[in-house]
C-alpha positions as CSV (number, residue, x, y, z in Angstrom):
1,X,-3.1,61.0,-97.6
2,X,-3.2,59.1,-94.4
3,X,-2.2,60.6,-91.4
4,X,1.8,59.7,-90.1
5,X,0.7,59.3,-86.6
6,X,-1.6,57.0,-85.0
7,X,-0.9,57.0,-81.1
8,X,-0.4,53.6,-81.3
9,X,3.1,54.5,-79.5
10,X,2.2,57.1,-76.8
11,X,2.5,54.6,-74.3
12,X,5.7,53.0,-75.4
13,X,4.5,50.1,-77.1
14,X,4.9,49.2,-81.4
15,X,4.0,47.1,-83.4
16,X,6.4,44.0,-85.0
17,X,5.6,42.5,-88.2
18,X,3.3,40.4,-88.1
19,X,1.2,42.8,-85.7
20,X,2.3,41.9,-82.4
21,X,2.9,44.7,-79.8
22,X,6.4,45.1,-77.7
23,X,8.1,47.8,-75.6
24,X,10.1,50.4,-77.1
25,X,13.0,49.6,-75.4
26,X,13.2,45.7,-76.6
27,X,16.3,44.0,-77.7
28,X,14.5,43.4,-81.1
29,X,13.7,47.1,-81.8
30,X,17.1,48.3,-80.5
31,X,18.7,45.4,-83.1
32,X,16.1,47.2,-85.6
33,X,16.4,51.0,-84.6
34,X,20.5,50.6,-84.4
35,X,20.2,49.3,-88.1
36,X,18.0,52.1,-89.1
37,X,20.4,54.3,-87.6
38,X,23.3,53.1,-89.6
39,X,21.3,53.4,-92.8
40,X,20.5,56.4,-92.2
41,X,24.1,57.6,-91.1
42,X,25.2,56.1,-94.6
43,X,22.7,58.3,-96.0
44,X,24.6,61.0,-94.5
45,X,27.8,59.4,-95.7
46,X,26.8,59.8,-99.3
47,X,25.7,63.2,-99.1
48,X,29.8,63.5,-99.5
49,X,31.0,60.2,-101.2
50,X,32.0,61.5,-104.7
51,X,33.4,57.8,-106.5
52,X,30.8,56.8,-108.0
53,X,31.3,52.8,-107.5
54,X,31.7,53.3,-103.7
55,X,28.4,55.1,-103.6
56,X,26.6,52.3,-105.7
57,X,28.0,50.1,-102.9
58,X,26.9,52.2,-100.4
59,X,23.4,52.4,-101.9
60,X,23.2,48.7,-102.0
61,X,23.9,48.5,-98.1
62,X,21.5,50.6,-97.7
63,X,18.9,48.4,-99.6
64,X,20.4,45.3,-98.0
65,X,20.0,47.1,-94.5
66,X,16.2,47.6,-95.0
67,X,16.0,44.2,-95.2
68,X,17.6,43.1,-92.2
69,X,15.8,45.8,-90.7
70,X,12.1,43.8,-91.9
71,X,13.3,40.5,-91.1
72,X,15.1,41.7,-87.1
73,X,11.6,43.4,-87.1
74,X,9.2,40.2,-87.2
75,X,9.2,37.8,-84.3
76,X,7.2,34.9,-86.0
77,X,9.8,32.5,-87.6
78,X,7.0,31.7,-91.0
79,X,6.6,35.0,-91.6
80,X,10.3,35.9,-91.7
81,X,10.8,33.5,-94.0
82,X,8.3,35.3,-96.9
83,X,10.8,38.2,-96.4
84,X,13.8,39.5,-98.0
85,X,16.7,38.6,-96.0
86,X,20.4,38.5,-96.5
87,X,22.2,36.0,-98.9
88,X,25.8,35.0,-99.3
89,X,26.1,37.1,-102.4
90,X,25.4,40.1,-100.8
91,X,28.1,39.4,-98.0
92,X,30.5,38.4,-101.0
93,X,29.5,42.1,-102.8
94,X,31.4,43.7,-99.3
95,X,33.9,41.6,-99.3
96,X,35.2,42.2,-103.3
97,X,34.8,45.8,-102.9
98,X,37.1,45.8,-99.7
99,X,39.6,43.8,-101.6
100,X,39.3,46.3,-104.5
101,X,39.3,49.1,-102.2
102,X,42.5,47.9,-100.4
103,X,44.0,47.2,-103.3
104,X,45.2,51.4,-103.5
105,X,46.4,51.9,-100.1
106,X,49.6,51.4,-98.4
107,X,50.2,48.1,-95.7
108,X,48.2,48.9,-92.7
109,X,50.8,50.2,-90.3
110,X,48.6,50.5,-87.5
111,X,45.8,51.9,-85.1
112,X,44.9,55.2,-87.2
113,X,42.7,57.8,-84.9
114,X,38.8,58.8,-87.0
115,X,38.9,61.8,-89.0
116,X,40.7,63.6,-92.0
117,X,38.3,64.5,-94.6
118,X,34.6,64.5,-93.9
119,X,33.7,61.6,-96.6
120,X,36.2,59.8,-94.1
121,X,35.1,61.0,-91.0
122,X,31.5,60.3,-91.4
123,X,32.6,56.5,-93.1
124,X,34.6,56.2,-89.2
125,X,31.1,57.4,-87.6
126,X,28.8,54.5,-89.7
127,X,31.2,51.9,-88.8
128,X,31.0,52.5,-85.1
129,X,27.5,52.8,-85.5
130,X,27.9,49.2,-87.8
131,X,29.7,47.3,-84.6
132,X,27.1,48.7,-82.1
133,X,24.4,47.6,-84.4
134,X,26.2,43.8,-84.5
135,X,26.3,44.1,-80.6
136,X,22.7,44.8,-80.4
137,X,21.8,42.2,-83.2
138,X,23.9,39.8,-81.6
139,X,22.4,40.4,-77.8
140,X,18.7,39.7,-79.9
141,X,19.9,36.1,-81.2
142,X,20.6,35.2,-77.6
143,X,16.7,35.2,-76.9
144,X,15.5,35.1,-80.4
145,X,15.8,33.6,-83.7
146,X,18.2,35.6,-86.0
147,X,19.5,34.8,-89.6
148,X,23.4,33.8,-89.0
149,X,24.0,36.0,-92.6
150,X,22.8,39.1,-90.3
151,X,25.7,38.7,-88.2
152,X,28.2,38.6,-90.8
153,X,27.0,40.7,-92.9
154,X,27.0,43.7,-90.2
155,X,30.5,42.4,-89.3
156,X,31.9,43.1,-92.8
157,X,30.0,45.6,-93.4
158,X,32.1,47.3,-91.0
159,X,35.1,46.2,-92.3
160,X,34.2,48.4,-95.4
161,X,33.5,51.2,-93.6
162,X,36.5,51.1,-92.0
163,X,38.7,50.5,-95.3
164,X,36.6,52.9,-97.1
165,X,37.6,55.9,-94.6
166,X,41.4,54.8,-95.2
167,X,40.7,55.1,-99.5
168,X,38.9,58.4,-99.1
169,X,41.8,59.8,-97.1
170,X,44.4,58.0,-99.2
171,X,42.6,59.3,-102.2
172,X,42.5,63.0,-101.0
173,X,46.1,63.1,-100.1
174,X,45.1,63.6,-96.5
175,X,47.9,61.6,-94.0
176,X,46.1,59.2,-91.6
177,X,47.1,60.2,-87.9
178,X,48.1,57.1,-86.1
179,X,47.4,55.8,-82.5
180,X,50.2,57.1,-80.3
181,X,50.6,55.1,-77.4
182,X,50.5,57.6,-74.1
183,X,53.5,57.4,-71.9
């Protein structure tokens, strides 16, 4: 078995796809690490997630979200393009299962604070971790070229997470606390 570290990285430097070195601290690896992070939040997500339609969803993120992670990884435009990337369909897979998951709980009636059960509270943890990922995917396609279906993909990916933590409360019986506006 070949060893799982090489040094390559003891002075801050990695390697893209494609083989070209950057800093650690790029825009492109912290659109790429964020997106790890998420998956691997989600991975923690469904250590909990019992319904066994939201976790196939959720596994499918996560096999989307390598993906993205591959093609926010390579710099070179040709070589992107031999990669897996995001499609329509897979944005369209979010957006049926939030219509589907909306479908059980009450009209929105406001700014509801993270937490209830822990299938919720770690869903509430993966989205913020969804929109800083979006911010620091977004801050990449400013200096670089990025896939527009990244964007919105992240961005309704998010919107999942964020209905899925009202259905798993809903479904548990556990009252959302709402925002109260401090006077």
């Amino acid at each position: 078995m070949a060893k799982i570290y090489t040094k390559t990285g003891d002075e801050g430097l990695t390697s893209l796809v494609g083989g070209s070195r950057v800093r650690k601290d790029c825009a492109r690896l912290e659109a790429y690490g964020t997106v790890d992070e998420l998956n691997s939040n989600l991975g923690l997500l469904l250590v909990v997630v019992q319904d066994e339609h939201e976790r196939e969803v959720l596994v499918e993120c996560q096999n989307v979200l390598f993906c993205v992670g591959a093609v926010l990884a390579t710099e070179d435009d040709a070589v992107r393009g031999t990669l897996q990337s995001v499609e329509q369909q897979d944005i369209e897979v979010l957006e049926r299962a939030v219509d589907e998951w909306q479908k059980v709980l009450p009209p929105w009636r406001g700014f509801v604070l993270p937490g209830g059960v822990e299938a919720a509270a770690r869903a509430q943890v993966c989205r913020t971790v969804c929109r800083r990922a979006e911010r620091r995917v977004l801050s990449l396609a400013a200096e670089a070229n990025v896939p527009g279906e990244v964007l919105k993909y992240l961005n309704r990916l998010s919107d999942l997470l964020f209905v899925l933590a009202l259905r798993e409360n809903f479904l548990a019986g556990k009252n959302e606390i709402f925002w109260q506006k401090r006077r």
